[in-house]
C-alpha positions, 0 to 999 in steps of 0.5 A, a space after each residue: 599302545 599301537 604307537 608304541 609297537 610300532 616304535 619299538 618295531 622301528 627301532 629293531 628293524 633299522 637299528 636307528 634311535 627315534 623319539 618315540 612321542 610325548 605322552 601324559 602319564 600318571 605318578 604314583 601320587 596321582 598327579 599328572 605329567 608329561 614326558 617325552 620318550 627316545 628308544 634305542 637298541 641294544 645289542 650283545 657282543 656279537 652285534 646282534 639286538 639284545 634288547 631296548 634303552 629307553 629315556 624318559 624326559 619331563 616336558 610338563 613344565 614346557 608343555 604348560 609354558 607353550 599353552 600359556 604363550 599360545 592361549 595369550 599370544 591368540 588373545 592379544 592377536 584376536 584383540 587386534 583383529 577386532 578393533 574397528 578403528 584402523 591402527 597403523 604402526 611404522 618403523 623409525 623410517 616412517 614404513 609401514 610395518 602392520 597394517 590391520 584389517 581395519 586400515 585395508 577397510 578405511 584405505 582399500 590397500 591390502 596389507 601386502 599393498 601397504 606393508 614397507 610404503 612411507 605412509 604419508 605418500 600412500 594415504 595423503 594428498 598434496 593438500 594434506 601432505 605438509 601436515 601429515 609429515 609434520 605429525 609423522 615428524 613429531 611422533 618420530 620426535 617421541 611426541 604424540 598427536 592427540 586425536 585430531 580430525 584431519 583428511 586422508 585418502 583411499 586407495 580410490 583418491 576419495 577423501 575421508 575425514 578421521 580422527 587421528 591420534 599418534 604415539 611413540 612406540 617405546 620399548 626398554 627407553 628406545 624409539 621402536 617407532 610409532 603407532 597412528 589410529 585411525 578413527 573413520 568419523 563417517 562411517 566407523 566400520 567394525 574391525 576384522 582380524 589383524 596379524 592373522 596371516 603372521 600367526 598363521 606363518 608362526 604356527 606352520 613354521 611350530 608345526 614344520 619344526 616340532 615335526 623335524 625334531 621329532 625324529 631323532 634323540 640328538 635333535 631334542 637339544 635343538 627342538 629345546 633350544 627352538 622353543 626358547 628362541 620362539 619363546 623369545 619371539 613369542 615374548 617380543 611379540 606380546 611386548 609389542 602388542 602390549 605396547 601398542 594397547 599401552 601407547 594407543 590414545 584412545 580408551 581400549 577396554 576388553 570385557 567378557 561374556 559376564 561384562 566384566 573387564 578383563 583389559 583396561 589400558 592406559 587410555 582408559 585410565 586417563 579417560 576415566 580415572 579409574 586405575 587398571 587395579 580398579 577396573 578389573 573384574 567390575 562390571 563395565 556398565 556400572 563402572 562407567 554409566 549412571 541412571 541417565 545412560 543405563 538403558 542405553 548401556 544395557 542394550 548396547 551391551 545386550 547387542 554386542 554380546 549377542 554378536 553384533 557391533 556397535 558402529 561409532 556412536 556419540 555418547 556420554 560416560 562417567 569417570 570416577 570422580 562423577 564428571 560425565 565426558 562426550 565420547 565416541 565409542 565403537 564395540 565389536 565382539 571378541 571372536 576366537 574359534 568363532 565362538 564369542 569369548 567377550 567384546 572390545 570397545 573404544 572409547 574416544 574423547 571428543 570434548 575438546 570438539 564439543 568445546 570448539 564446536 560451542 565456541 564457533 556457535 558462539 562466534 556464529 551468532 555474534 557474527 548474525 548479530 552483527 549482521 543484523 545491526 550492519 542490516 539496520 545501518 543500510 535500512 537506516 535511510 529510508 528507515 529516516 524517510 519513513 520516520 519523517 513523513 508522518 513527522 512532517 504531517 505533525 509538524 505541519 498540524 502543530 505550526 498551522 494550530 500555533 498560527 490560528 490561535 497567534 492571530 485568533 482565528 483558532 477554530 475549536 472545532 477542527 482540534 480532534 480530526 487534527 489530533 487524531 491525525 497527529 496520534 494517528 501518525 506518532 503511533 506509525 512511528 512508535 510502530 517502526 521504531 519499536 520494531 527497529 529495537 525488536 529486530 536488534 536485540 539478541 534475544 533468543 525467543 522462539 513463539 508459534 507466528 502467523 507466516 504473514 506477520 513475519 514478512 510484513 514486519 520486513 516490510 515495515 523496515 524496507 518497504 520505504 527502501 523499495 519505494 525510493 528505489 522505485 521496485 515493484 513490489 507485489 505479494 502472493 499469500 495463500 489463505 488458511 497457512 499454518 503457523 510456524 514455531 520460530 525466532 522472528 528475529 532471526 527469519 525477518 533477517 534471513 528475509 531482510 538479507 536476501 530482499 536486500 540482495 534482491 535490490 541489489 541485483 535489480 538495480 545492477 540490472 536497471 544501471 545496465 538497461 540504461 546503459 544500452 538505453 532500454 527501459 526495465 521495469 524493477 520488479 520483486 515477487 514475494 509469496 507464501 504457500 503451504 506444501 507436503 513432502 515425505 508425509 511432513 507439511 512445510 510453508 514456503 517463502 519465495 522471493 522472485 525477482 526479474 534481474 539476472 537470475 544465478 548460473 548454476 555453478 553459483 547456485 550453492 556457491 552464493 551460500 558459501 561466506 565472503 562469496 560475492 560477484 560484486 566488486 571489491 568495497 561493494 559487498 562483504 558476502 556474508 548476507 547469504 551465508 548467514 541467511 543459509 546457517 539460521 535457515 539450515 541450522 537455527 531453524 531446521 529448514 531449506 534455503 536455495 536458489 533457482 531460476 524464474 519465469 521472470 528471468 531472474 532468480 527466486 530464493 526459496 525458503 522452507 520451514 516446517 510447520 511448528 518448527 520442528 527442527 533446527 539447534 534451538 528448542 
């Protein structure tokens, strides 16, 4: 009533017509309604007020259209500002045009930093660069990029692995640009709010509007006209961020605070085989999980309602037809007027990854077995000196016997030292060739062994090679060790690899003290000891020669495979590198390098005790 007074007073003391205000009336019916009222003055035939002209104009249904844009408009932009991942959308010359939050996080540029740059040049390097154009160049073509990992760079210049995955942006049949998601695979962050400074811009420019037209009876068509134009705009908006979640590759899936699905995008369909018109309004726990995974989805769903994220997380998911999928998800609350109003959560399917990775596993052991086998080729020669000695003291028992009884002086009382003898030597060699074929095979049998045991059956391949090559060879084993669960196969090759380097080196060095004609005695250190670290018992093998020792910008590099410091023909440089995957990855142990008190280099091996660790079981 007050404001109505003070209308009317207006208008009597200007004279001027004024739009008084919008207000909600009730009908006869009963049915609310809101109308927007403009008064003027009248006057009599001598000019002076005679009284007031009221019109009165239903704004209900543009009142009600305004609320439903504002309220969808503010959802669509609060899913955008919580999605982790960064999401990069670029206009057909490659621009940067929105930026969320989640890119200024992963790259460190502001949005005003980044807005309008060609994004190949701000966030790529030039080991990178050819690459990035080529995937810019294809989705510019109307083509998408799966989710591929590759390497970007911050503002910073540190490099930063994610999974990249690019879409066309397609509006009515026509390129509008494209849409590059961002998934940061080492530490995925949660996503803030994205377009807020544009909404921002959006409501003040409503606000600034909506007052100018509320002056007069004439602006009401301009007002009106206004709010179809923001309307359109409005609309084309919502379009482009619906063309955003509909081109996005990863599943995009908002839920409410009753874990049911209120947003199912068309990642999600392909990902999960279920249909938008399936997934609405299930619950996404039970759409997605089985008994195996219902712990987890229950606590992971108990956590992000409760207002926490949940940081990108390898599991697995079931689609429609029972089929589980490797995915990484990430799940951030849905936060408008800072009250939880649901969450969103991304789903992105690594399965071709996991294939890939299984396939290199594959490759990995194929390529130590075959290191193995090139193994037994160099050991083959004194593996034959090894087999002829014992062959010999056969040979010679068996013709000096053949003689006696050729000429009759065979003496029956000598025959079972002599066959002791000969059992005693074919059982040596039973010994090394049974451990040849065991050290050959592929098979992949993990048993709790005696530390001990493991190096001496090294030995009784290579302790022949040593001999020959006149090394010293000398072991240093603590009493009472441990057993540890291993492959013996696979950790006799690791010691087979590194001892073998080890003679390598040592005769190297006793080539190059007799070049300068000083004597060098070759000598090779192997012990076993048990020790604690970080509350976990440990036995460690150490391998100590007294050649050159490693410079230390070789000591990780020696690790590294085809890296070798012989000349070319002498050496393929994987010995290291595939002694450094079982300990590390087979194993679930420690290999590295450092300097000796001989002078030379000691490879160190540690394994836990028991075997806990490693790929294998």
């Amino acid at each position: 009533a007050r404001k109505l007074y003070l209308a009317f007073n207006e208008v009597y003391r200007t004279g001027k017509a004024t739009k008084v205000f919008d207000w909600e009336i009730i009908r006869k019916d009963g049915t609310k309604r809101f109308v927007g009222a403009s008064v003027s003055l009248m006057r009599d035939a001598a000019g002076q007020p005679a009284g007031f002209r009221g019109i009165l104009r239903d704004v209900t249904e543009g009142m009600r259209m305004q609320r439903e844009i504002e309220e969808r408009q503010e959802y669509l932009a609060s899913v955008l500002r919580h999605v982790p991942d960064a999401i990069v959308t670029l206009d057909t010359a490659n621009r940067i045009l929105e930026w969320n939050p989640g890119a200024v996080r992963l790259y460190g540029y502001t949005y005003d930093e980044a807005q309008g740059k060609d994004i190949d040049d701000l966030i790529t390097h030039p080991d990178v660069e050819e690459q990035a154009r080529f995937f810019t160049k294809q989705a510019m073509a109307g083509e998408g990029i799966p989710p591929t990992e590759v390497v970007r760079y911050r503002k910073d210049g540190t490099p930063v692995s994610v999974i990249l995955a690019t879409s066309p942006i397609m509006i009515e049949d026509e390129l509008q640009g494209a849409v590059a998601v961002y998934t940061d695979i080492t530490e995925r962050k949660r996503a803030e709010e994205a377009l807020q400074q544009a909404h921002d811009t959006l409501e003040m420019r409503v606000q600034e509007r909506t007052a100018d037209l509320a002056r007069t009876n004439e602006a009401l068509q301009a007002e009106i006209t206004e709010r179809i134009r923001m309307q359109g705009q409005i609309e084309e908006q919502r379009e482009y961020l619906a063309s955003v979640l509909r081109h996005a590759p990863d599943a995009i899936i908002s839920v409410d605070t009753s874990n049911r699905i209120v947003g199912w995008n068309p990642g999600a369909e392909r990902l999960l085989g279920y249909s938008r018109h399936e997934a609405l309004g299930k619950n996404l726990d039970g759409l997605v999980g089985r008994p195996d995974v219902e712990e987890q989805l229950r606590f992971f769903t108990a956590e992000v309602l409760s207002g926490k994220g949940i940081p990108p997380t390898e599991v697995v998911r079931y689609r429609k037809n029972g089929e589980p999928v490797n995915v990484i998800v990430s799940i951030s609350p849905i936060m408008i007027c800072g009250r939880a109003e649901g969450f969103v959560a991304i789903y992105t399917d690594i399965t071709e990854r996991k294939r890939t990775q299984e396939e290199l596993r594959a490759k990995e052991m194929q390529l130590i077995h075959a290191g193995r086998l090139s193994s037994l080729g160099e050991m083959a020669t004194g593996v034959a000196h090894e087999i002829n000695q014992p062959l010999a003291i056969i040979s010679m028992a068996a013709e000096g016997r053949l003689r006696d009884i050729q000429s009759g002086r065979f003496d029956v009382s000598i025959l079972p030292q002599e066959l002791e003898d000969i059992l005693k030597n074919v059982r040596r060699i039973d010994r090394i060739i049974t451990h040849m074929r065991a050290f050959a095979r592929t098979a992949d049998e993990w048993e709790l062994v005696n530390p001990e045991e493991v190096l001496d059956n090294v030995f009784i391949l290579l302790e022949e090679q040593f001999r020959i090559h006149q090394i010293s060879v000398s072991h240093e084993i603590k009493e009472g060790l441990p057993g540890i669960k291993v492959d013996a196969n696979q950790l006799e090759q690791v010691f087979v690899n590194i001892l073998t380097n080890a003679r390598q080196v040592l005769d190297e060095k006793a080539e190059e003290a007799a070049r300068c004609g000083k004597a060098f005695e070759k000598r090779l250190v192997c012990s076993i000891s048990r020790e604690s670290q970080e509350g976990h018992e440990y036995v460690v093998f150490e391998f100590a020669d007294n050649a050159f020792g490693v410079p230390d910008e070789l000591k990780m590099r020696v690790f590294d495979p085809f890296f070798t410091t012989k000349e070319a023909g002498e050496g393929t440089g994987l010995g290291l590198s595939i002694a450094y995957s079982i300990v590390t990855r087979a194993l679930g142990g420690k290999i590295w390098v450092e300097d000796n008190e001989m002078g030379g280099a000691s490879f160190k091996v540690t394994l836990p005790v028991g075997g806990e660790g490693g790929d294998n079981p």
